[in-house]
C-alpha positions as a printed Julia matrix, in Angstrom:
205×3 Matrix{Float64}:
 213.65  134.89  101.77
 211.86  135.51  104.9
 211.84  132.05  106.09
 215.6   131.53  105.25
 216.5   134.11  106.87
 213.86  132.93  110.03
 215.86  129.24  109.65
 219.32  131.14  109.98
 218.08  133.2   113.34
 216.76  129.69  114.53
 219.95  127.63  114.17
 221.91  130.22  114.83
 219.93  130.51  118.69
 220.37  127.11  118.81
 224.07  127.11  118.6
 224.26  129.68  121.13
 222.02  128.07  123.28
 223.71  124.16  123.27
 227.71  125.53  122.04
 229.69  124.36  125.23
 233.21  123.64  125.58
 236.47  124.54  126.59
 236.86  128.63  126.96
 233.61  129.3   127.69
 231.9   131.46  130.79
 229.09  130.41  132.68
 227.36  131.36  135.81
 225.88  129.91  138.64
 223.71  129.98  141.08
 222.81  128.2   143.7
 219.92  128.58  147.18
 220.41  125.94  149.89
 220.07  124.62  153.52
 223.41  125.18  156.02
 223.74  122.94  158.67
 226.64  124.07  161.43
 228.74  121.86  163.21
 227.7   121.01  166.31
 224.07  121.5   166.18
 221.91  124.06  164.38
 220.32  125.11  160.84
 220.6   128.09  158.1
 220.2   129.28  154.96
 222.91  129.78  151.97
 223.32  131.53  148.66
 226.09  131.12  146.22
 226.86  132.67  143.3
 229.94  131.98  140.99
 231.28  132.7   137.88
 233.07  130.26  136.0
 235.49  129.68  132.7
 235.55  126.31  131.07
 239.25  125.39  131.1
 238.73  122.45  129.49
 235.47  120.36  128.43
 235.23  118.78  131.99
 237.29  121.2   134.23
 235.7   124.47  135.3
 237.85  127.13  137.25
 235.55  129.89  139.14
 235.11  132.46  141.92
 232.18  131.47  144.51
 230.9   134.58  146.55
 228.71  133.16  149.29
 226.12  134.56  152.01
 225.26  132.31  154.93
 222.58  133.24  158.13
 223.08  130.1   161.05
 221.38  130.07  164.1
 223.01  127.36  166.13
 224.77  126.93  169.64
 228.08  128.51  170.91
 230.05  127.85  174.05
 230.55  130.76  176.45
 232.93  130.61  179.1
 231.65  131.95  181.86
 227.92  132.35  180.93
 225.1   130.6   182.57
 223.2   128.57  180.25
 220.23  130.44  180.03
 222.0   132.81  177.61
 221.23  131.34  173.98
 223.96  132.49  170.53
 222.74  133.09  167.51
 225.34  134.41  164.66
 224.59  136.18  161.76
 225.4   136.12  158.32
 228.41  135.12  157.04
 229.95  135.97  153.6
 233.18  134.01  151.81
 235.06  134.49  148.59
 236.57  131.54  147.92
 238.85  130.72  143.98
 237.18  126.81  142.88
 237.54  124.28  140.76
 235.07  121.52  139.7
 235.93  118.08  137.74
 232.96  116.71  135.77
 232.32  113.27  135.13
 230.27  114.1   132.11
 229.96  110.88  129.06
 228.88  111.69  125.58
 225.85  111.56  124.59
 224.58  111.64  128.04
 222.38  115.3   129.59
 223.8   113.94  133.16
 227.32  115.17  135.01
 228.63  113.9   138.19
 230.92  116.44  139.69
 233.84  117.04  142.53
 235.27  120.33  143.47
 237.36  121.82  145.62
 237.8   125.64  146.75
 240.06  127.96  149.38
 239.15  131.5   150.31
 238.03  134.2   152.97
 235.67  134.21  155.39
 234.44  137.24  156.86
 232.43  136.04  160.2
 229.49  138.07  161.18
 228.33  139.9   164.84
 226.94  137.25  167.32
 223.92  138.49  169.19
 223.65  137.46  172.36
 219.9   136.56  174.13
 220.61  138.26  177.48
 218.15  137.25  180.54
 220.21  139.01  183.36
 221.3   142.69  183.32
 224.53  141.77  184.4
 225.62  140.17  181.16
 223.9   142.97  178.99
 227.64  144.36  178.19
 228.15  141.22  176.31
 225.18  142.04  173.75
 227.33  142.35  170.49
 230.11  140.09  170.94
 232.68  140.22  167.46
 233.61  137.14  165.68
 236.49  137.35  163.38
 238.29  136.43  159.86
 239.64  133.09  158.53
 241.0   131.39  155.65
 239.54  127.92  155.11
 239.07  125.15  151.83
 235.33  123.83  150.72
 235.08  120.42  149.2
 232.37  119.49  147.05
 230.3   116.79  145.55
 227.03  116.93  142.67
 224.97  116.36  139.64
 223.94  118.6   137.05
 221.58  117.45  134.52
 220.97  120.04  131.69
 221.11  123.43  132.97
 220.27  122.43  136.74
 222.27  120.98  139.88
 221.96  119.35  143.1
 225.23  119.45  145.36
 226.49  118.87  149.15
 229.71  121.18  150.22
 231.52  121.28  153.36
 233.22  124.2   154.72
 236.23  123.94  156.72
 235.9   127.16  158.4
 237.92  126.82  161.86
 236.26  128.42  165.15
 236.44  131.66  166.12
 237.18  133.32  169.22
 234.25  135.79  171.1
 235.49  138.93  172.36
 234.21  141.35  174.89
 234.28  144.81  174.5
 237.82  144.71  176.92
 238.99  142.59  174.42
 238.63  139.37  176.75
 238.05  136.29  175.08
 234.65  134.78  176.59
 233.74  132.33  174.57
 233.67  129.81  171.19
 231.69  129.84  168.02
 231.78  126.77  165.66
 231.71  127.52  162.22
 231.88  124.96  160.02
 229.12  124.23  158.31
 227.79  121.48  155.86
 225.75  123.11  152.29
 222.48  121.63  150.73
 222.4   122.85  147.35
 219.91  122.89  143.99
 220.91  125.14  141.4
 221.18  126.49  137.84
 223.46  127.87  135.47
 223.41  130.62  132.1
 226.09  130.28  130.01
 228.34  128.08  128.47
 225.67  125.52  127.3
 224.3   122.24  129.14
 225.05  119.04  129.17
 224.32  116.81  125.99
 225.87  115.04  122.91
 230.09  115.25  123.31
 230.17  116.57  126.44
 229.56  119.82  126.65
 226.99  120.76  123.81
């Protein structure tokens, strides 16, 4: 009795573990490089929650954190003043397309996604007192899309995303605009998923 009932815990995990199709949740996460338009390097996290609309269609909601250092154009600056912008978050509604065969552990997917960006504070490296007014300079808000390419095999992915965030606008504290920040940025990605199953036999097993 013990063991049957040790079997039935076993296959039941098992279903659990390997049941995925269409109606199912899953959750992702994902660490990665930024690189800015125009010159520069960051970091990125995602994370996004997904449902299964179908066996190879997945609708979700990515919330993202990016920190960039990178170059900005100022106006009226000399150039021995260097930009460096903070963190940036985005909320953005997705959807991803998976190329997945059966019997096979190994998706190919393309996505797509629209949503907010809220752009950080840029901090300003001042070398001459008479620009220190300038030292928190505000970026602003902007809608934008995200197109994206991958793999996942199993419960892990690799994936490249570009951000079509448009540039913002610096502002003084008199509300004059002084300069230009790019924003735009190209994402690195490796990630992993809980939820919902991996890849396998039929699809999504």
């Amino acid at each position: 009795m013990k063991r049957l009932f040790i079997l039935v815990i076993f296959f039941a995990t098992v279903q659990v573990a390997f049941a995925q199709r269409a109606d199912s949740f899953r959750f992702q996460m994902d660490l990665g490089a930024a690189a800015p338009g125009g010159g520069g390097i960051g970091a990125l996290v995602n994370l996004e929650p997904q449902i299964l609309v179908k066996d190879n269609l997945a609708l979700g909601m990515r919330f993202a954190a990016v920190g960039m250092a990178k170059d900005v154009t100022y106006y009226e600056i000399p150039d021995d003043y260097d930009g460096e912008l903070g963190a940036n978050f985005s909320f953005s509604a997705t959807a991803n397309y998976y190329f997945n065969r059966e019997n096979s552990r190994v998706a190919p997917y393309v996505g797509a996604g629209f949503g907010y960006y809220v752009l950080s504070n840029l901090d300003v490296d001042s070398r001459d007192s008479d620009w220190e007014q300038l030292d928190e300079l505000k970026a602003s808000f902007a809608w934008a899309p995200m197109v994206r390419a991958g793999v996942e095999v199993g419960k892990f992915r690799a994936g490249l995303e570009y951000n079509f965030v448009p540039n913002s606008d610096l502002q003084n504290f008199d509300g004059d605009i002084v300069g230009e920040a790019t924003n735009r940025y190209f994402g690195f990605t490796l990630g992993y998923f809980i939820g919902g199953g991996r890849w396998g036999r039929k699809g999504w097993n």
